[in-house]
C-alpha positions as CSV (number, residue, x, y, z in Angstrom):
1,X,108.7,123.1,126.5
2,X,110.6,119.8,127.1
3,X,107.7,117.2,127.6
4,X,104.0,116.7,127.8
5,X,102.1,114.2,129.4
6,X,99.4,112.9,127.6
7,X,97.7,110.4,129.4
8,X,94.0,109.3,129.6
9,X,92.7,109.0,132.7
10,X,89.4,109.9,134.4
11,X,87.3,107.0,132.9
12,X,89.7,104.4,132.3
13,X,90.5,104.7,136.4
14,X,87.3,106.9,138.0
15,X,85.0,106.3,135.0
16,X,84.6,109.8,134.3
17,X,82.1,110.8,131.3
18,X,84.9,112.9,129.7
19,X,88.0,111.7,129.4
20,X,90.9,113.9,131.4
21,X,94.3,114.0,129.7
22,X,96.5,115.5,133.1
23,X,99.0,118.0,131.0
24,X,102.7,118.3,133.3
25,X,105.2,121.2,131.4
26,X,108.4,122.2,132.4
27,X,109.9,125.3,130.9
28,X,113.8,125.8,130.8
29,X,115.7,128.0,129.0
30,X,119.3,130.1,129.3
31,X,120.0,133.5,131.4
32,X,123.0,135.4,129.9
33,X,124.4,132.2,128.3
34,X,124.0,130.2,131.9
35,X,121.5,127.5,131.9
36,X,118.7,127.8,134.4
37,X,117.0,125.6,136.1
38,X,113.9,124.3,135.0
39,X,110.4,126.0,136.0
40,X,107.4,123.0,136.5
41,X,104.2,125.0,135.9
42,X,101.2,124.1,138.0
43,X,99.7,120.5,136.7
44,X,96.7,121.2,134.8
45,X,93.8,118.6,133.6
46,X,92.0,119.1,130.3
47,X,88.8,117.2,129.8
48,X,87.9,116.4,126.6
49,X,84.4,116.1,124.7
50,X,82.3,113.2,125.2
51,X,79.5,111.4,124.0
52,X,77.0,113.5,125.9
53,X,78.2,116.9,124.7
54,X,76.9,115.6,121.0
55,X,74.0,116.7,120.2
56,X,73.9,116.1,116.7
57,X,76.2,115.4,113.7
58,X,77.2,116.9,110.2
59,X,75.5,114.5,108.1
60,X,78.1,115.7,105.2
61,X,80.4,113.0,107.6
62,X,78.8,110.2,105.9
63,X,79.8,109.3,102.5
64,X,78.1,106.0,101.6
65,X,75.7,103.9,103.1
66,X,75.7,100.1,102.3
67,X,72.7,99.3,101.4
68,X,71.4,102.4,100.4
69,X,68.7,104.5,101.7
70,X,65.0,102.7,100.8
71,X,66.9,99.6,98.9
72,X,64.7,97.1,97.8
73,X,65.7,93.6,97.5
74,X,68.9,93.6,99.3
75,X,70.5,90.0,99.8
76,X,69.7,88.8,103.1
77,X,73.3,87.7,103.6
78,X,74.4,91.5,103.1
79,X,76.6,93.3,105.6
80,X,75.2,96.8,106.7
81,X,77.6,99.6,106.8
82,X,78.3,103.1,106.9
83,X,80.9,105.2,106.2
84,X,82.5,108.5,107.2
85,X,84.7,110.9,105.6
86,X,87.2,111.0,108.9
87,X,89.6,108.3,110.0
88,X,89.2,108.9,113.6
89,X,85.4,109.6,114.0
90,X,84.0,106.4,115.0
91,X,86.6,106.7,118.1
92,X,86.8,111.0,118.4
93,X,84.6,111.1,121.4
94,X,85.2,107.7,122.9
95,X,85.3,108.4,126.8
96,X,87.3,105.1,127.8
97,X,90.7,104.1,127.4
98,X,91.9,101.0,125.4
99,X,92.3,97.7,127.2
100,X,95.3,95.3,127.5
101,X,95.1,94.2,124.4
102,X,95.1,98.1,122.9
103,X,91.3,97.6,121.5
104,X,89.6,101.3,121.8
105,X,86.0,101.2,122.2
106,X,84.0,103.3,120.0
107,X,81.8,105.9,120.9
108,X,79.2,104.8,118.4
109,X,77.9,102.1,116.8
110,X,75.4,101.2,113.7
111,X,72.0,98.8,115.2
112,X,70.0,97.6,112.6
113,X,66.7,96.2,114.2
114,X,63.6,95.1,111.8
115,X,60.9,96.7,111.6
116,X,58.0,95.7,113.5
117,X,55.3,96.0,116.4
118,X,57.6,97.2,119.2
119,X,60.5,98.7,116.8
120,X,60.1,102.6,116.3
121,X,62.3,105.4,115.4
122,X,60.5,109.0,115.8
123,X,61.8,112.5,116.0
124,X,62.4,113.9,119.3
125,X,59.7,116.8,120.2
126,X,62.6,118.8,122.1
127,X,65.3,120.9,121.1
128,X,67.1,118.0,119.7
129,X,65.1,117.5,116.7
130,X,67.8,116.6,114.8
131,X,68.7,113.5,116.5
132,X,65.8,110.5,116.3
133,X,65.1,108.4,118.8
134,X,65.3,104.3,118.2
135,X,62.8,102.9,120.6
136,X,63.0,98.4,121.2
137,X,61.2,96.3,123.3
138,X,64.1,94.1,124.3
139,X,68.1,94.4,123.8
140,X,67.5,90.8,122.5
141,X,67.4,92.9,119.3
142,X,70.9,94.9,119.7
143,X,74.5,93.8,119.3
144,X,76.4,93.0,122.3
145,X,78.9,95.9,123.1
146,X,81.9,93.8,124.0
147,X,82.5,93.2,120.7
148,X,82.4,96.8,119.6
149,X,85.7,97.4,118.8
150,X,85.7,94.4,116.5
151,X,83.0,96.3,113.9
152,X,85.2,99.7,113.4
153,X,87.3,100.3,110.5
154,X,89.4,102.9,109.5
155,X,91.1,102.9,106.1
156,X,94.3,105.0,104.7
157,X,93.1,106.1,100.9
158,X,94.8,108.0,98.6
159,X,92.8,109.7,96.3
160,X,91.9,113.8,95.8
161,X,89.1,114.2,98.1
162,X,90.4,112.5,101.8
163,X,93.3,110.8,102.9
164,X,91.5,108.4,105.0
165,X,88.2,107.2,106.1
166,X,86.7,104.7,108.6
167,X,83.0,102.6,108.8
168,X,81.3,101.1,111.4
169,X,79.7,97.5,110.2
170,X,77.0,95.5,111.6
171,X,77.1,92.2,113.1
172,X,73.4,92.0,112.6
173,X,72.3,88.8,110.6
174,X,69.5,90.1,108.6
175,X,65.9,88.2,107.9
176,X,64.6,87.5,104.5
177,X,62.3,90.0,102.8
178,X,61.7,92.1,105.8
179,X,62.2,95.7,106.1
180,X,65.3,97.0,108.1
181,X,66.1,100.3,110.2
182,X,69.9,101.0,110.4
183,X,70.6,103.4,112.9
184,X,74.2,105.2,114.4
185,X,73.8,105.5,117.7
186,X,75.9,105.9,120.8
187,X,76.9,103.0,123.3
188,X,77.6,104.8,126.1
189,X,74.9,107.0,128.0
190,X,74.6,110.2,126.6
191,X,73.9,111.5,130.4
192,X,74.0,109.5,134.0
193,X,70.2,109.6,135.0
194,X,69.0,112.3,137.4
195,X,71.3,114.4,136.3
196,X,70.9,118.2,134.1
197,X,72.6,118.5,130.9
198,X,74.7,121.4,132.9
199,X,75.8,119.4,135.3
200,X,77.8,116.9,132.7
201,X,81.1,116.7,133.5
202,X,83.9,114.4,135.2
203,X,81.8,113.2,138.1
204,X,79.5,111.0,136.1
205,X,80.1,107.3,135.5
206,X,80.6,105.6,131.9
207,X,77.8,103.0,131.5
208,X,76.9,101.4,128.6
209,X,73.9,102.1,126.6
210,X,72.5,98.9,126.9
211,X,73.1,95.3,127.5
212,X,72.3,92.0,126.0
213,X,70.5,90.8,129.1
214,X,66.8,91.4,128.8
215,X,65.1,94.2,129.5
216,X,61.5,94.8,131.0
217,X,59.8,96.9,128.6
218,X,60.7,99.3,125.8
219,X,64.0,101.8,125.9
220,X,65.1,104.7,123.7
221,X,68.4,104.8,122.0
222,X,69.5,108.6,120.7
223,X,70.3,108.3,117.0
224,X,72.7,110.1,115.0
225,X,71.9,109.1,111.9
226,X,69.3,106.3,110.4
227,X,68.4,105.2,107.1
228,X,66.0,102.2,105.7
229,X,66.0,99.4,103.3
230,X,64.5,96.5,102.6
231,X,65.6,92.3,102.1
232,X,64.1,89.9,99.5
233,X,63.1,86.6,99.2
234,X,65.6,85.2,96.8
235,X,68.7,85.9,98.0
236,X,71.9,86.4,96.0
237,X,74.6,84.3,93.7
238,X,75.6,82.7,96.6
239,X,72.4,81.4,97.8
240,X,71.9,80.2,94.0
241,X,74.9,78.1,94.0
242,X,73.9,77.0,97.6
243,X,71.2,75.4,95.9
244,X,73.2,72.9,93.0
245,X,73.9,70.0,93.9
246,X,76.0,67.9,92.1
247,X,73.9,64.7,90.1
248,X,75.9,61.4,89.2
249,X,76.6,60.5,86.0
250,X,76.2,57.1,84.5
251,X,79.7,55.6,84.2
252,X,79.9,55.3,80.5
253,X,78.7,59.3,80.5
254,X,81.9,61.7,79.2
255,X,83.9,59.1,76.6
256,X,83.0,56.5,74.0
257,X,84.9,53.0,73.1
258,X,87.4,53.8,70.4
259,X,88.2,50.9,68.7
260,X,91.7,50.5,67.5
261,X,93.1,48.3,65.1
262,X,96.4,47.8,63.0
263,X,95.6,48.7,59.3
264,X,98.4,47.3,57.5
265,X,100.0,43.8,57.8
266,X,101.9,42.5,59.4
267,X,101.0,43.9,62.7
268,X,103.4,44.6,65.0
269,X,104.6,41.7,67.8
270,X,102.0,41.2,70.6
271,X,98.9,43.5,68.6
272,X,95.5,42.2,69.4
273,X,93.1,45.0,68.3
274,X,91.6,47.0,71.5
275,X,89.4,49.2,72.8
276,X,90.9,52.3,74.3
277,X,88.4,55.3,76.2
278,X,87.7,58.6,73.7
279,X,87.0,61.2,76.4
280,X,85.5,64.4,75.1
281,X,85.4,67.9,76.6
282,X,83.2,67.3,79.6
283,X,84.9,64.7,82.4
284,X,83.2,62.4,84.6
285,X,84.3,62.2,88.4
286,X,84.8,58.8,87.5
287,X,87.6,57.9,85.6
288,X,87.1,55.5,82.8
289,X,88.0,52.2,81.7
290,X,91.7,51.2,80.8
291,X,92.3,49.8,77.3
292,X,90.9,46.3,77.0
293,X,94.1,45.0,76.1
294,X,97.3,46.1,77.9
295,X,99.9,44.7,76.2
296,X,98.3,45.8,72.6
297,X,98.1,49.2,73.9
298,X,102.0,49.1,74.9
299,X,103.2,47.4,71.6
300,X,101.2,49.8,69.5
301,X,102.6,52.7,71.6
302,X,106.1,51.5,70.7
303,X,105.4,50.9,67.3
304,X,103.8,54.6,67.1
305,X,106.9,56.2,68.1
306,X,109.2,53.9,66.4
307,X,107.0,55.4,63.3
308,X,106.8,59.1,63.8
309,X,110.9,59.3,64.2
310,X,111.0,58.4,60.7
311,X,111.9,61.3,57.9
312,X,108.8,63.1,57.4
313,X,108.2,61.7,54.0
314,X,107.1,58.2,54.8
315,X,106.3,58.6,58.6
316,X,102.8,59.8,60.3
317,X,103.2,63.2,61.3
318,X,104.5,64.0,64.8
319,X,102.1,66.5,66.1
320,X,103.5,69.8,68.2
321,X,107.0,68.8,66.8
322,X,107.2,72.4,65.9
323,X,105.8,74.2,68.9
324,X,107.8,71.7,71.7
325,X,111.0,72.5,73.2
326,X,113.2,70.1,71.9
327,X,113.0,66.9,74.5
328,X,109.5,68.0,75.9
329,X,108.5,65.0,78.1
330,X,104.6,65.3,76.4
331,X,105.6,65.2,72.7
332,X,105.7,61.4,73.3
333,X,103.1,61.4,74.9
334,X,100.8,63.0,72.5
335,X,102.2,61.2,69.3
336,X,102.4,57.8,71.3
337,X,98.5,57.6,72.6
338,X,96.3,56.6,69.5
339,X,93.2,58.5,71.4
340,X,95.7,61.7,72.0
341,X,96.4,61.5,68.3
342,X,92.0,61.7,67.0
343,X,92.3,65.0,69.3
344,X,95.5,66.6,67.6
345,X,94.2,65.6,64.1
346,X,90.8,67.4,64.7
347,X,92.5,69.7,65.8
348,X,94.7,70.0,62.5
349,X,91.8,69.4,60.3
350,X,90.1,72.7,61.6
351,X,93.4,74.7,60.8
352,X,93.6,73.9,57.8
353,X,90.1,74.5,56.8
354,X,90.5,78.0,58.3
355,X,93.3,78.8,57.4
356,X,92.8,81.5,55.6
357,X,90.8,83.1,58.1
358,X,93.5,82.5,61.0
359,X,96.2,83.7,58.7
360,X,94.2,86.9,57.9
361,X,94.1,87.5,61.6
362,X,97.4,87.0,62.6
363,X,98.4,90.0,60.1
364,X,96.2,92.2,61.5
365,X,97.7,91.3,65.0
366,X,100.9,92.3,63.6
367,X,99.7,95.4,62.0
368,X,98.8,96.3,65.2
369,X,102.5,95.5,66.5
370,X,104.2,97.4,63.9
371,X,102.5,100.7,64.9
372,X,103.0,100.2,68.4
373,X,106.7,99.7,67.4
374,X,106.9,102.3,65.1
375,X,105.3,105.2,67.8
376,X,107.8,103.6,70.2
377,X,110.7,104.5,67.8
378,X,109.6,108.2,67.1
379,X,109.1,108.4,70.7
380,X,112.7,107.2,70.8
381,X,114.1,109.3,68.2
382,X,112.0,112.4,69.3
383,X,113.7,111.7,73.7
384,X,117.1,111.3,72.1
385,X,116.8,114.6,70.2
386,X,115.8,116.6,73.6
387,X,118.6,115.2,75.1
388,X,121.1,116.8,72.2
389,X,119.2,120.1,73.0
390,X,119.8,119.9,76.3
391,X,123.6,118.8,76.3
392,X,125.8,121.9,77.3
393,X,127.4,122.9,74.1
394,X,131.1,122.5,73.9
395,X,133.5,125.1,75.3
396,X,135.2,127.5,72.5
């Protein structure tokens, strides 16, 4: 068999209910070692299922509804979903053919309506009990079937159970506390009217289930599949933090005047005691004041770090001296800034009052490290000693 034509046709030219795939097959082959010449069998035109041969589904297909069935509560800003166990079922029966852009319409698609005067779903009183019927007094309520393609997924997943799975979303905005139907139903016809189920076939046209145009009185839908659930009134995390809004703070809020002065004599050239801004942990959007005095704040800066390069014995100390990469651009920084300096010495001052504790806690960190080490060098010890085992011994 040297090629197949797989093409579909029928709907996506002559809007056929099934689509037609026309099958071309040329056999060749050798006759005592001399080629012959290739044999075209007769062209042949398989149809394949459509949306009206279903009559029902396996509801095994569906492995998770979102919401689920009879949820209470649900966020009104929730997306409703559903999802199957096959990759290619929201598309399996699709009758059309993908437009330029390559988008394949589906051959279903998940309405959720609210429930109200004018919104039913029922069981059929027919041979197809096991497909409901949706009936809605206006396609007002139902998503616009241009956009179908744009609402069904399929997903690659690699666990034990399925190698891939799709969903069909949505694009229903729901209402606050108000009870839901979600239904799977199909968007194209299931049969052209006037016609017998027996007489299905190639000759009927493809028209959508419904349009977004209005519609003079109520319709049935066929459903597949439907399930209920309910919103409420107060919404989810997003709705809460919809609702902060952000308060000014008065300006002096989020730091304190720190007063600094010089407290031994003489003071350094050009000191003037100041007042410098203390911020704490919580900032303002505003930023706060400079130091009152410039020029004091630059000549006790310099006299600061003239100060902490001293030896150790006589000099303030140099905070993070020991923890900085030697010419760290912020080490001056911190041990420059009298305010930076309160922060590092509370910070110090609750060190060394738990020290103990900190101390105590930092062995049992490396308690923990020495038996990871040590399993890693039995583990070590143990691979290397396979591997001996396993060498070929020496020849004689």
């Amino acid at each position: 068999m040297d090629a197949i034509g797989d093409r579909r046709g029928g709907v996506g030219a002559a809007g056929a209910l099934r689509a037609q795939l026309p099958i071309d097959v040329q056999v060749g082959g050798t006759i005592d070692a001399a080629a012959a010449p290739p044999v075209s069998a007769p062209p042949l035109v398989a149809q394949t299922l459509g949306p009206g041969d279903v009559l029902a589904i396996d509801p095994r297909v569906v492995i998770r509804t979102e919401p689920g069935p009879y949820a209470q509560g649900v966020p009104a800003n929730s997306l409703v979903a559903i999802e199957f166990s096959r990759s290619d079922f929201p598309w399996m029966f699709s009758p059309l053919t993908p437009d330029a852009q390559l988008r394949l319409q589906p051959w279903l698609m998940l309405i959720v309506v609210p429930r109200r005067p004018g919104i039913s779903l029922r069981s059929r009183d027919n041979a197809d009990s096991s497909v409901q019927v949706l009936t809605v007094d206006s396609a007002s309520e139902l998503p616009d079937l241009a956009e179908a393609w744009a609402w069904a997924h399929a997903q690659t997943v690699s666990d034990a159970t399925t190698s891939g799975r799709s969903r069909l979303v949505s694009p229903r905005r729901l209402e606050r506390a108000t009870s839901h139907y979600a239904c799977l139903a199909t968007d194209v016809q299931r049969r052209p009217p006037g016609r017998a189920r027996s007489e299905r076939g190639a000759g009927g046209t493809s028209r959508p289930a419904w349009t977004t145009a209005a519609v003079a009185g109520s319709f049935d839908l066929p459903v597949y599949y439907a399930w209920s659930f309910a919103t409420g009134e107060a919404g989810d995390f997003h709705d809460l933090v919809a609702k902060l809004h952000a308060q000014p703070l008065p300006a002096e809020a989020g730091w304190r005047p720190l007063s600094i002065d010089f407290p031994t004599t003489p003071a350094p050239a050009g000191f003037h005691p100041f007042t410098a801004p203390l911020e704490g942990v919580l900032r303002n959007l505003a930023d706060p004041p400079a130091p009152s005095d410039p020029a004091a704040a630059a000549s006790i800066r310099t006299e600061l770090l003239r100060v902490t390069g001293l030896p150790r014995t006589v000099a303030p100390p140099r905070y993070g001296q020991a923890q900085a990469v030697i010419g760290a651009p912020w080490l001056d920084d911190l041990n420059a800034n009298p305010v930076a300096r309160i922060a590092a010495a509370t910070g110090t001052r609750v060190v060394q009052a738990r020290q103990e504790e900190l101390v105590a806690e930092a062995w049992n960190q490396a308690a923990e490290m020495q038996r990871a080490n040590q399993q890693r060098r039995q583990a070590d010890a143990a691979l290397r000693g396979r591997r001996r085992l396993d060498a070929p011994s020496p020849a004689p």
